[in-house]
C-alpha positions in Angstrom: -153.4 180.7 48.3 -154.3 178.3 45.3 -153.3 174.9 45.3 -154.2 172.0 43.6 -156.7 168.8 45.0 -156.5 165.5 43.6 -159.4 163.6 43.9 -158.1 160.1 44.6 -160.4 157.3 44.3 -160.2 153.8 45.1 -162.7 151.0 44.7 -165.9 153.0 46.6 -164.0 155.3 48.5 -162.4 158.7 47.7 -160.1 160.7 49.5 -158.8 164.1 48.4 -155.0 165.2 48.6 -153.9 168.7 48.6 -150.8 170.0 47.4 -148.8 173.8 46.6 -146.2 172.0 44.6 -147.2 171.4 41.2 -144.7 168.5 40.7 -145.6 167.0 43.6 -149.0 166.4 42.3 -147.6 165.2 39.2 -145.9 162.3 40.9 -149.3 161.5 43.2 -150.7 161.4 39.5 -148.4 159.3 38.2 -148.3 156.8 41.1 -152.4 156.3 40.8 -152.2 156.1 37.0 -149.7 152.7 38.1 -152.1 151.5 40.6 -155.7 151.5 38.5 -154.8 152.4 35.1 -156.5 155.4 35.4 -156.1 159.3 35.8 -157.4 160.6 39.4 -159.1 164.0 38.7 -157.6 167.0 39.6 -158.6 170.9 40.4 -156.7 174.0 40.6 -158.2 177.0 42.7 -158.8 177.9 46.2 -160.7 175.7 48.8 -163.6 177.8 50.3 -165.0 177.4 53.6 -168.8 178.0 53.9 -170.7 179.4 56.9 -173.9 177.5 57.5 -177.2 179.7 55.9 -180.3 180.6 57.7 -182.6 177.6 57.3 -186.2 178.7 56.1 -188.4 176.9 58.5 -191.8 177.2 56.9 -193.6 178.7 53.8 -196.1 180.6 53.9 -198.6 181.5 51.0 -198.3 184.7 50.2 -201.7 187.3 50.4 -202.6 188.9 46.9 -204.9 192.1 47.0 -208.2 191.8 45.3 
């Protein structure tokens, strides 16, 4: 389901907010534009969850033919 994040930074920390409602966001928008004079950022699309890869654990030079 897509949803919007608001990235919501304050001083050296950041905390992201989620929301379905589109005017919902607009009024968390609107309440940090009051508090810093600035607009947070904010993304539209689908939060993915990631499966940890296979971690290479050496290289190794590879043999050319002669």
């Amino acid at each position: 389901m897509k949803k919007f994040f608001v990235i919501w930074a304050s001083g050296s920390l950041a905390e992201t907010k989620e929301f379905y409602d589109e005017n919902e966001m607009l009024e968390c928008v609107r309440k940090h534009h009051e508090m810093y004079d600035r607009l947070p950022l904010v993304y539209y699309g689908e939060k993915l969850q990631f499966e940890p890869a296979e971690v290479i654990k050496s290289w190794k030079i590879k043999d050319e033919p002669r």
